[in-house]
PDB file of N, H, CA, C and O in Angstrom:
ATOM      1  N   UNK A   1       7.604  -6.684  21.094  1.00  0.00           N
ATOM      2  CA  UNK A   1       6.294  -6.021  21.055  1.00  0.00           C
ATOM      3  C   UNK A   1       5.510  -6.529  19.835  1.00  0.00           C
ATOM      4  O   UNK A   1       4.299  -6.732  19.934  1.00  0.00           O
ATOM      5  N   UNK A   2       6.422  -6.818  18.253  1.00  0.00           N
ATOM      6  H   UNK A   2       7.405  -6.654  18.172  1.00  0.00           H
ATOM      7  CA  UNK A   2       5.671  -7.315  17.680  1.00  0.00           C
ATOM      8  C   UNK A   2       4.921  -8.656  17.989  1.00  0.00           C
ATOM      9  O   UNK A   2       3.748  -8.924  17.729  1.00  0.00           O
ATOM     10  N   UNK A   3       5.810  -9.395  18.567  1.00  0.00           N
ATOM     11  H   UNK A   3       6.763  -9.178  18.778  1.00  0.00           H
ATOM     12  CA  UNK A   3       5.030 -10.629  18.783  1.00  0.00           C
ATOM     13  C   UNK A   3       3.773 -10.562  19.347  1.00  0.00           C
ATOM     14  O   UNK A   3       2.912 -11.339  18.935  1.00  0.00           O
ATOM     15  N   UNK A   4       3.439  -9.524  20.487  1.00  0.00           N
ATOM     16  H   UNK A   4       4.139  -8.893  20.822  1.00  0.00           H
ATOM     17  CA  UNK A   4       2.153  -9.609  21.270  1.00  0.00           C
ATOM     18  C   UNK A   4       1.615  -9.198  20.334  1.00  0.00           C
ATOM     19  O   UNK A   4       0.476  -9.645  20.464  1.00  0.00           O
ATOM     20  N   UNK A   5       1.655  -8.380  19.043  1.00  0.00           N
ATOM     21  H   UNK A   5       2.581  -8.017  18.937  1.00  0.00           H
ATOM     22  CA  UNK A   5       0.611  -8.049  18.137  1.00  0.00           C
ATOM     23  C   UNK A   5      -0.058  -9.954  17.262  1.00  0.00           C
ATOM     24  O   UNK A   5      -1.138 -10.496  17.028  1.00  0.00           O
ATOM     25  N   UNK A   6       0.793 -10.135  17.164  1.00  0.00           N
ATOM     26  H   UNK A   6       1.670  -9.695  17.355  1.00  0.00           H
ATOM     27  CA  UNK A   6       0.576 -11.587  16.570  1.00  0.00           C
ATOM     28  C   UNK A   6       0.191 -12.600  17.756  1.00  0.00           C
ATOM     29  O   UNK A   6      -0.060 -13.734  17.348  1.00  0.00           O
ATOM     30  N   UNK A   7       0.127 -12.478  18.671  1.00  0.00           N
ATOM     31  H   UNK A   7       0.331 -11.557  19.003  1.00  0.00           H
ATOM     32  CA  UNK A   7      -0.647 -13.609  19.607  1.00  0.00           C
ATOM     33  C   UNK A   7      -1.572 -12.963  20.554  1.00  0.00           C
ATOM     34  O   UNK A   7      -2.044 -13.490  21.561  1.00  0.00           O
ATOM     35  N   UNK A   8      -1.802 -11.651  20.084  1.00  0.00           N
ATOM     36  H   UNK A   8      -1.418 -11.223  19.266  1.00  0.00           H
ATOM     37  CA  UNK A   8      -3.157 -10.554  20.417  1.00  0.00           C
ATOM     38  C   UNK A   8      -4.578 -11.673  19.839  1.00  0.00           C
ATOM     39  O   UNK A   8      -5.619 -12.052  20.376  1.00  0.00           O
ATOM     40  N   UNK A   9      -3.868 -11.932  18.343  1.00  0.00           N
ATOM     41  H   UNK A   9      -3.023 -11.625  17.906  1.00  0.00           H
ATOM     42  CA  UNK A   9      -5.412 -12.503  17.723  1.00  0.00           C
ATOM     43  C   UNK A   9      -5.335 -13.938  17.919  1.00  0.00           C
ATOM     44  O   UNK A   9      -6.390 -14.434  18.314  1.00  0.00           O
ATOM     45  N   UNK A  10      -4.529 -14.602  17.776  1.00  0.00           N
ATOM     46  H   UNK A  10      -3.672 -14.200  17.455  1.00  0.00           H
ATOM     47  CA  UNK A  10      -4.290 -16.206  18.738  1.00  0.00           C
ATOM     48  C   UNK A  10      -4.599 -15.840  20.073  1.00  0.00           C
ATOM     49  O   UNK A  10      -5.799 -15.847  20.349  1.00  0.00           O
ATOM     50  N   UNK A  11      -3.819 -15.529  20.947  1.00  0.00           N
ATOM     51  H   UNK A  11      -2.845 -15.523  20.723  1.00  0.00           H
ATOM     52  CA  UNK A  11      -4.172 -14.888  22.410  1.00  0.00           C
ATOM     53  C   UNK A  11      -3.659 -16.697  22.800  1.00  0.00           C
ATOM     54  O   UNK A  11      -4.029 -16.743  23.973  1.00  0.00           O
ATOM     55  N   UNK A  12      -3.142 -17.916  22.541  1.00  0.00           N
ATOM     56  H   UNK A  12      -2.841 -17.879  21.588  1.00  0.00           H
ATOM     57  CA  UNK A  12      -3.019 -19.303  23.311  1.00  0.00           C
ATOM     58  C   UNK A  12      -1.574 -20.037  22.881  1.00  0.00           C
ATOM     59  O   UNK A  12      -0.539 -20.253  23.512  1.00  0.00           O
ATOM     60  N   UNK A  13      -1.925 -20.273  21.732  1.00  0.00           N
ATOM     61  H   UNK A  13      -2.765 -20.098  21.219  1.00  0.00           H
ATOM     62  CA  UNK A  13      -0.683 -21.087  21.502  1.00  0.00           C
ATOM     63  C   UNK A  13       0.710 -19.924  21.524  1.00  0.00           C
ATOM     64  O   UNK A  13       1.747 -19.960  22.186  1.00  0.00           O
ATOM     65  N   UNK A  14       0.221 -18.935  20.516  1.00  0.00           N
ATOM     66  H   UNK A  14      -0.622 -18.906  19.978  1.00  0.00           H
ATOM     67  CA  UNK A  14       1.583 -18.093  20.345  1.00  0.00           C
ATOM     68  C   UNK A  14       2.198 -17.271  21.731  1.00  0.00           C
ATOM     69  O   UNK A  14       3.322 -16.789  21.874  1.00  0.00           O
ATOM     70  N   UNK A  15       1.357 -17.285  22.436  1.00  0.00           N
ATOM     71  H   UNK A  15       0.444 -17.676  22.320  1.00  0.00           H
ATOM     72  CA  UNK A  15       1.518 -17.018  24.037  1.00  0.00           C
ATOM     73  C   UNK A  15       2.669 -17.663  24.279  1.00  0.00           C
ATOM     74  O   UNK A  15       3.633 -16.897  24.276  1.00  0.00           O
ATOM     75  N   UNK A  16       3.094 -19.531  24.624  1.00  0.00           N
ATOM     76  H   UNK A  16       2.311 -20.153  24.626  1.00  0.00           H
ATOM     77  CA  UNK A  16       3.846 -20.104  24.853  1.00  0.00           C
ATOM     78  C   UNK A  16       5.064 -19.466  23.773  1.00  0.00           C
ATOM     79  O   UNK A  16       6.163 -19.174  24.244  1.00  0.00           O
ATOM     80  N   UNK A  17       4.858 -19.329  22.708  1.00  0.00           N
ATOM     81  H   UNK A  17       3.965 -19.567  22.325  1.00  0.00           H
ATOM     82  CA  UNK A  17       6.344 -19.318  21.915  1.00  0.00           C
ATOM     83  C   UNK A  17       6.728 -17.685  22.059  1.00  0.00           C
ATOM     84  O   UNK A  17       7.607 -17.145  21.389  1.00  0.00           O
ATOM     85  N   UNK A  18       5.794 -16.920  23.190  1.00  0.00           N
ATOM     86  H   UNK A  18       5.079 -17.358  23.735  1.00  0.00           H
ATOM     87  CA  UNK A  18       6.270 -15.920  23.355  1.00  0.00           C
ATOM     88  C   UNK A  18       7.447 -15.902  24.731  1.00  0.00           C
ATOM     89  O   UNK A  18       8.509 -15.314  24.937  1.00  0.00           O
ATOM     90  N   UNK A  19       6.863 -16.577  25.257  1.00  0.00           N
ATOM     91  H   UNK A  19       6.001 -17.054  25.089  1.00  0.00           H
ATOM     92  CA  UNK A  19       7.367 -16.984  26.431  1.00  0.00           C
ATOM     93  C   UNK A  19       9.019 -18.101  26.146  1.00  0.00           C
ATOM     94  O   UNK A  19      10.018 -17.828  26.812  1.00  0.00           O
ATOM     95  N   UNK A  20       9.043 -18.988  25.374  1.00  0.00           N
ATOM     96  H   UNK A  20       8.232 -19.210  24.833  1.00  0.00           H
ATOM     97  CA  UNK A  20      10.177 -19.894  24.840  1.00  0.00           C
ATOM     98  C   UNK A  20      10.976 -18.731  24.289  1.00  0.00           C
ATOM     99  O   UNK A  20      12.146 -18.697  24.671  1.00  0.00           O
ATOM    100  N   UNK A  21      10.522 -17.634  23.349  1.00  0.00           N
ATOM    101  H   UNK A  21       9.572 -17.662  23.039  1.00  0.00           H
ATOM    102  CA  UNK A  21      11.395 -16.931  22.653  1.00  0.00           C
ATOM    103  C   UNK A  21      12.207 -16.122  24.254  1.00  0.00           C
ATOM    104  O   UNK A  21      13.401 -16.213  24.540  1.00  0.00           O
ATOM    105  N   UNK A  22      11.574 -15.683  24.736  1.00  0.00           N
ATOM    106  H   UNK A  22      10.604 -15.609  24.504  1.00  0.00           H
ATOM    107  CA  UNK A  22      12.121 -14.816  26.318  1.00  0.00           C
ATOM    108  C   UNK A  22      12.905 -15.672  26.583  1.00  0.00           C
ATOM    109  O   UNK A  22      13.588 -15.589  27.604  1.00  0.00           O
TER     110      UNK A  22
END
């Protein structure tokens, strides 16, 4: 959950390393 707080304000790149971390 933290992560979507941190690629809330990116919203692009950190998307993907949300997705790699899963």
């Amino acid at each position: 959950m933290e992560w979507f707080s941190s690629t809330s304000m990116c919203g692009s790149e950190p998307v993907q390393i949300i997705k790699s971390v899963n």
